[in-house]
C-alpha positions in Angstrom: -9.6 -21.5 22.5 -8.7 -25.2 22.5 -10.2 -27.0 25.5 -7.7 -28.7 27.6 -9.1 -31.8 29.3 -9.0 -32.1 33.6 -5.6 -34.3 34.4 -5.8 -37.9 35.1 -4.6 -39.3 38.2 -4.8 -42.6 40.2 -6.6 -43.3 43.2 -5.5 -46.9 45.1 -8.5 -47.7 47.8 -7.7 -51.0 49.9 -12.0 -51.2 49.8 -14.7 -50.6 46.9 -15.7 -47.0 47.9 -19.0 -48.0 47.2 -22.0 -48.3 48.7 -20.9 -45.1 51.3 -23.1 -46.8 53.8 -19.6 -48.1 56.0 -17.0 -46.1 57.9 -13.9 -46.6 55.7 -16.3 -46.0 52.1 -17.5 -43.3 53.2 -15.0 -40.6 53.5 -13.2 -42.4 50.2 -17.1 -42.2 47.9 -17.2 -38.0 48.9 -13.9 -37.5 47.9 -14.1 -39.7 44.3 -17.4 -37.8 44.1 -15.8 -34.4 44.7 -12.4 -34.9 42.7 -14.4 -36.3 40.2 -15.2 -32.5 39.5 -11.5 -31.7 38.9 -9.8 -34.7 37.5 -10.3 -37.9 34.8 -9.7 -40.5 37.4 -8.6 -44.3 37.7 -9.7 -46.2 40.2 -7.6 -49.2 41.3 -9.5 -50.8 44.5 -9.7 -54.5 46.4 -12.9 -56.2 46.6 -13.7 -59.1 48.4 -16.5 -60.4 45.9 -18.8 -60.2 43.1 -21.4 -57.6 45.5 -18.2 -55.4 45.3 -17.4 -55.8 41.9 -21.2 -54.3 41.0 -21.0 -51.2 43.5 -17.6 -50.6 42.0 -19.2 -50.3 38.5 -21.7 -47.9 39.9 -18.5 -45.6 39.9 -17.8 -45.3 36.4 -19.9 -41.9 36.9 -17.1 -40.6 39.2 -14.2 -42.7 37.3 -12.8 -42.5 33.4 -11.8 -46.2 34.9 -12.4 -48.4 37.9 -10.3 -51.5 38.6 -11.5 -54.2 40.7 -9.0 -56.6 42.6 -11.0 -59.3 43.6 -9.1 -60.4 47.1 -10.0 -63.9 49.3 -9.9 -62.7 52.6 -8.8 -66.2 53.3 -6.0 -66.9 51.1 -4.8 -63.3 51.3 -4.9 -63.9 55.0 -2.4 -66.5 55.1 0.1 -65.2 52.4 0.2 -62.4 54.9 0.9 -64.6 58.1 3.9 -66.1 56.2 5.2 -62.9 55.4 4.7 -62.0 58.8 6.5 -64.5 60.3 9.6 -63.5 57.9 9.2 -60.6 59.3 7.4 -58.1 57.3 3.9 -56.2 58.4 0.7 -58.0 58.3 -1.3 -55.1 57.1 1.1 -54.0 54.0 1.1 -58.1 53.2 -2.5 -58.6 53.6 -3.2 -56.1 50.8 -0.2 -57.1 48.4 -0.7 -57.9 45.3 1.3 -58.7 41.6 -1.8 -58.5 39.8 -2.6 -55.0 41.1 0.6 -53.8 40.9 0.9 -55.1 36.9 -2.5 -53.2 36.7 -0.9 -49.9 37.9 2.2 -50.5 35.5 -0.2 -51.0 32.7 -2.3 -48.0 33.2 0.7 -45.7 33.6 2.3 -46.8 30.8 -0.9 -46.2 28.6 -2.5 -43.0 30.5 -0.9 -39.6 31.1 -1.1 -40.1 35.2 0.2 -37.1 36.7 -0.8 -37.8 40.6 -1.6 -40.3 42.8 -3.6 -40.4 46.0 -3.1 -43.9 48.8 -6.6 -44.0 50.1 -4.9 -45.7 53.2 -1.0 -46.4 53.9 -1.0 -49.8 53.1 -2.3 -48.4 49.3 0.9 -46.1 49.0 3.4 -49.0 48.2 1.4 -49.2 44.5 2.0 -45.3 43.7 4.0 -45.7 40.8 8.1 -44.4 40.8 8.0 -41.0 39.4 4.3 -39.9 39.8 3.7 -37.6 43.1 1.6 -39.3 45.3 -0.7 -37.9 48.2 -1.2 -40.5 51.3 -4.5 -40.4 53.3 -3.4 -42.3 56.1 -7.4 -41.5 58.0 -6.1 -42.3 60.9 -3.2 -43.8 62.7 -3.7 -47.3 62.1 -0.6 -48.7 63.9 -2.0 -47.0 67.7 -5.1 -49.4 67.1 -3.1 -52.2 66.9 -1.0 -51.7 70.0 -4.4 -50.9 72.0 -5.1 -54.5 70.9 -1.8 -55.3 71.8 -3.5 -54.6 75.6 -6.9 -55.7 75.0 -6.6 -58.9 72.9 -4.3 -62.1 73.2 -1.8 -62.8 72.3 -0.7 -59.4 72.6 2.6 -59.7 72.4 2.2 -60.4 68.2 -0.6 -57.8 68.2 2.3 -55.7 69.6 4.9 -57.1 67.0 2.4 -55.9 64.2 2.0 -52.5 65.5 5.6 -51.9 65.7 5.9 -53.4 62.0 3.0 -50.9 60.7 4.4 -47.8 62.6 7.9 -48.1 60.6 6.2 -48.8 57.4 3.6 -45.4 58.2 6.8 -43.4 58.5 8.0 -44.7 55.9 5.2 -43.9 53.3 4.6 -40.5 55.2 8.0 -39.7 54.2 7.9 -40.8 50.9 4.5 -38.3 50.3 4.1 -35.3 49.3 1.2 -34.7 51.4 -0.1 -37.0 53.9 -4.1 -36.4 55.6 -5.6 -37.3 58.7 -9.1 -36.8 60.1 -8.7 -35.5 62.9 -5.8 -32.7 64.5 -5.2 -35.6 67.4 -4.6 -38.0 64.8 -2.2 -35.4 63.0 -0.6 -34.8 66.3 0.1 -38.7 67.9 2.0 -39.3 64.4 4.0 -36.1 64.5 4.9 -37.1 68.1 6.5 -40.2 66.8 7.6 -39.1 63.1 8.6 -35.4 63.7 10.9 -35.1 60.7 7.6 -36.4 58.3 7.6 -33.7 55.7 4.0 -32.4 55.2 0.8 -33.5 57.2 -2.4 -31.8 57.2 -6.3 -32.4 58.8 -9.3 -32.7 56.7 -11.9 -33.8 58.4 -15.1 -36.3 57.7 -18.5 -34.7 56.8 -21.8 -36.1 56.6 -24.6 -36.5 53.6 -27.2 -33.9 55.8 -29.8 -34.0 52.7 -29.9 -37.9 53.6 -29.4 -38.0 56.9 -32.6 -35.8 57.3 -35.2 -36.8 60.0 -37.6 -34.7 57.8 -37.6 -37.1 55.1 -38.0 -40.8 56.6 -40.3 -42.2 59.6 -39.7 -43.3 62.5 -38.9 -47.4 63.1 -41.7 -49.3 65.7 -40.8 -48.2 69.0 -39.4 -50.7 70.9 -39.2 -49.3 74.5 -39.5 -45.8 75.4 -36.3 -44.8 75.8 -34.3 -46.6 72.8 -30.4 -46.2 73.3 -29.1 -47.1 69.5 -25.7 -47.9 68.5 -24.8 -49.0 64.9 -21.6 -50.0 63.2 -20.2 -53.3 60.9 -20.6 -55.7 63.9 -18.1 -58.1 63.4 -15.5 -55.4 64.1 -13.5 -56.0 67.1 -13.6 -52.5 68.6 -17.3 -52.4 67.8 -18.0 -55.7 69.8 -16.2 -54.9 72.7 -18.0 -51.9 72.9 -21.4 -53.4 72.9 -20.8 -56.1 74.9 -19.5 -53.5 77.7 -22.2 -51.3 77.7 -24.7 -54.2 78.0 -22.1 -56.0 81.2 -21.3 -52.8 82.6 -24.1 -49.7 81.9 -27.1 -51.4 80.8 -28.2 -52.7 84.0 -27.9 -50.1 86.4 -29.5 -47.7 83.7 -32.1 -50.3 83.5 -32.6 -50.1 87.6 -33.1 -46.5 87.4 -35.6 -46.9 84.3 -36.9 -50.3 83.1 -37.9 -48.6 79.4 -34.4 -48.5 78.7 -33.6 -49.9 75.8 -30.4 -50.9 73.6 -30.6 -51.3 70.2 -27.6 -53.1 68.1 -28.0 -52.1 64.8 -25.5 -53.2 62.1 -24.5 -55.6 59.4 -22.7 -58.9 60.4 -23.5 -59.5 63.7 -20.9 -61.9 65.9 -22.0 -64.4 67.5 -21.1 -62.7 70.8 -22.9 -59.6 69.6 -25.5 -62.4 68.7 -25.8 -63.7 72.1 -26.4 -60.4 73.3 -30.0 -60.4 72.1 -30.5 -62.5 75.5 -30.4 -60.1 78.1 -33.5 -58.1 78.9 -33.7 -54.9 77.2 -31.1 -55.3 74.2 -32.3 -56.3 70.7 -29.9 -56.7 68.1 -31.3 -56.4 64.6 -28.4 -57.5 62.2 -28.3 -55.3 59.0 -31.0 -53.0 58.2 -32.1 -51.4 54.8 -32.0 -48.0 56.6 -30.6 -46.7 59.6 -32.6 -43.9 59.3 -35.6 -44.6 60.7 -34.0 -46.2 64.0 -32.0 -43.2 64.7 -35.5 -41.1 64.1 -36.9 -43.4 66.8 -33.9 -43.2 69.4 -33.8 -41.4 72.2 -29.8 -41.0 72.2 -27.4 -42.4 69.9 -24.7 -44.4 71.9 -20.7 -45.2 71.2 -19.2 -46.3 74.2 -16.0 -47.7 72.0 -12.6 -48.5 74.3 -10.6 -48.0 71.3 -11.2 -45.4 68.6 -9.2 -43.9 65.7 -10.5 -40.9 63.7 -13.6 -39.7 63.7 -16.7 -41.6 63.9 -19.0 -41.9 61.4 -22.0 -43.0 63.8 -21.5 -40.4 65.7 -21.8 -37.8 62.8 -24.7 -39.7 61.6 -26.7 -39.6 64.6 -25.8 -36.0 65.8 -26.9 -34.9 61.8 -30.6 -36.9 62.4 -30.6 -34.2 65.5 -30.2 -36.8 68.4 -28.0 -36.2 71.2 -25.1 -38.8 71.3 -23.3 -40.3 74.3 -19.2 -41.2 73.8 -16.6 -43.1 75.6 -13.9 -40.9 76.6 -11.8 -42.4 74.0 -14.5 -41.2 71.5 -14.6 -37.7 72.6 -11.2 -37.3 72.6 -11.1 -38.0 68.5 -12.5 -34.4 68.3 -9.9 -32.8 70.2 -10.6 -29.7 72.3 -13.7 -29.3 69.8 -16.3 -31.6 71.0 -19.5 -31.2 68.7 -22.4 -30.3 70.4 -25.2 -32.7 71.7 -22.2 -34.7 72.2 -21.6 -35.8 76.0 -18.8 -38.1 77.0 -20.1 -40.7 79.6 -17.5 -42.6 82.0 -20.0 -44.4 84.4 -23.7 -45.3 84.6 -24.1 -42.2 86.6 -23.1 -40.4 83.7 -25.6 -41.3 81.1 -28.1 -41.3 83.7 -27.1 -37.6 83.6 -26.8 -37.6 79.8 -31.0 -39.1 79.4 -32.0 -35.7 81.2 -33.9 -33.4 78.4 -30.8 -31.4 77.5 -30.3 -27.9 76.5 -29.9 -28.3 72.6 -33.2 -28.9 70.7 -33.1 -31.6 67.8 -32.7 -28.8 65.1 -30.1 -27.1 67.2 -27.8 -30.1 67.3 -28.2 -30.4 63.6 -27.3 -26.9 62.8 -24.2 -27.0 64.6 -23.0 -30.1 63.1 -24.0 -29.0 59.8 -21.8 -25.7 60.2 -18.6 -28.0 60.7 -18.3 -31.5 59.4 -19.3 -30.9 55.8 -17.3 -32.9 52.8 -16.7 -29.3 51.6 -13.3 -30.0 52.7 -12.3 -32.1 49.9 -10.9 -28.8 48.2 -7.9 -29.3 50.3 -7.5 -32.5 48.7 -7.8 -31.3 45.3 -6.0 -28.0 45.7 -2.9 -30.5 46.9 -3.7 -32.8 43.9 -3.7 -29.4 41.5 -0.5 -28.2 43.3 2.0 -31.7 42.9 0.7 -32.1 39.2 1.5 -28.5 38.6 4.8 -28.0 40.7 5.6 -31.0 42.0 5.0 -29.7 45.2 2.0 -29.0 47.5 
């Protein structure tokens, strides 16, 4: 018997899923990794320079082709503000473009594309007429952008975007077959505002457990004796705020009660606000790092005090997998729903992670084993059962 080869589909990534070492390349690397087992895939993906263009070759194992859009963050940038001001969304304009779309055209007119999967809504506009198409929206962008809307001036245009981005998610949504989310709150806040949206479904983030193994790397030079770390890309709005709040508003009374306190700033791109931070006594910010590894080995608690947060985060995966107990915001503990993972303590007040730096009741290895029984990338069947299902029905 004749055998038949896997089916080619498209997957459109506004990012180079590749190195997975970054939120939003994460969850996209596991899935081209896993769908790689089941399909001949293309990959069509921006880049923002030649660094991206290398990691994206790295994917040919995963890819029967990869596609690299190189896009000037820049020029892109200001294509999108004209379009905004005629009134379309700056996010879909941002990541427009002819030559990617002519890309598309001519793969699909010289490859058998049966599916396509929009790693992110503002990818679905390229999903070629005719060809089912899957939508991983990962979270609900447009809520972000109203939260800045409060946060961050002027908000009235942060607002204006929001509103643009929340039609143009229904929209897509609508269009889809099957449209994903990370987390069931996610799921939920866009069915409250797009109830007739034909399919949605949750599949959750994992995390790599046989590299995010405490076993297998040392720990980084202690710097105090109680090191608080947070990491993430630190040029990221949400991610600023959040440091600079915990140093202005937690730090110093934590600091009172126990002068070994330390906060450690990990993370690539550092702002010069984040930058400034390095200033007050007992905060060190290190810029990027080879290896977060060994600094979450050496912390005490992982921190991610965040004010706005969409989808689950991967830092606090990361650090709960290394076996460390990790301290949320509110809004951080509420991207998990009723299921808060355990070793995982939301802290409102200084009080609180006072509390929270008392030896808990979850060893190291317990924490790990629970997280390790839940956020696994196992999940990415769903994905390719929907894929398989729309390629053979047309349908999920």
């Amino acid at each position: 018997m004749q055998n038949v080869p896997p089916p080619e589909i498209l997957y459109l990534s506004h990012c180079v899923p590749n190195p997975p070492n970054k939120g939003e390349k994460i969850r996209a690397f596991h899935q081209l990794k896993y769908l790689s087992g089941r399909f001949r895939i293309h990959l069509a993906c921006f880049g923002r320079d030649r660094e991206d263009v290398e990691a994206a070759r790295e994917l040919s194992r995963f890819c029967e082709s990869v596609h690299v859009e190189l896009h000037s963050g820049s020029a892109a940038l200001l294509k999108a503000g004209i379009r905004f001001l005629g009134g379309a969304s700056l996010n879909t304009s941002f990541y427009w473009s002819r030559q990617l779309l002519r890309h598309v055209q001519e793969l699909q007119a010289a490859r058998p594309i049966r599916a396509a999967l929009a790693y992110s809504a503002v990818m679905f506009p390229y999903i070629p007429e005719g060809v089912p198409g899957l939508l991983d929206m990962i979270d609900v962008d447009s809520e972000k952008w109203f939260s800045y809307a409060v946060e961050r001036r002027p908000g009235f245009l942060y607002a204006m975007e929001a509103r643009r981005l929340r039609k143009a998610e229904i929209r897509f949504a609508g269009k889809a077959a099957l449209s994903f989310f990370t987390t069931a709150s996610e799921e939920q806040l866009f069915r409250n505002f797009s109830p007739a949206s034909p399919r949605t479904a949750v599949l959750e983030n994992g995390v790599d457990f046989e590299y995010f193994d405490p076993d297998k790397v040392a720990a980084a030079p202690v710097f105090g004796k109680r090191n608080l770390v947070f990491t993430g890309t630190m040029d990221y709005h949400p991610n600023i705020e959040a440091a600079r709040s915990f140093v202005s508003g937690i730090l110093p009374e934590l600091r009172r009660a126990d002068p070994a306190v330390e906060f450690i700033v990990l993370g690539r791109n550092p702002s010069r606000d984040v930058l400034r931070l390095a200033e007050t006594p007992g905060v060190r910010v290190t810029g990027a790092v080879p290896d977060v590894r060994p600094y979450l080995k050496a912390a005490d608690a992982v921190v991610a005090p965040l004010r706005i947060a969409r989808g689950i985060q991967n830092k606090v995966l990361e650090g709960l997998a290394m076996g460390k107990p990790v301290f949320v915001s509110q809004a951080v503990a509420l991207t998990f729903g009723s299921g808060v993972p355990p070793g995982v303590t939301s802290c409102r007040c200084p009080r609180e992670y006072l509390k929270a730096l008392e030896p808990g009741p979850l060893s190291g290895e317990e924490i790990r084993a629970a997280t390790r029984k839940r956020f696994t990338w196992d999940g990415n069947r769903i994905l390719g059962d929907a894929l398989a299902g729309v390629i053979e029905n047309g349908t999920t």
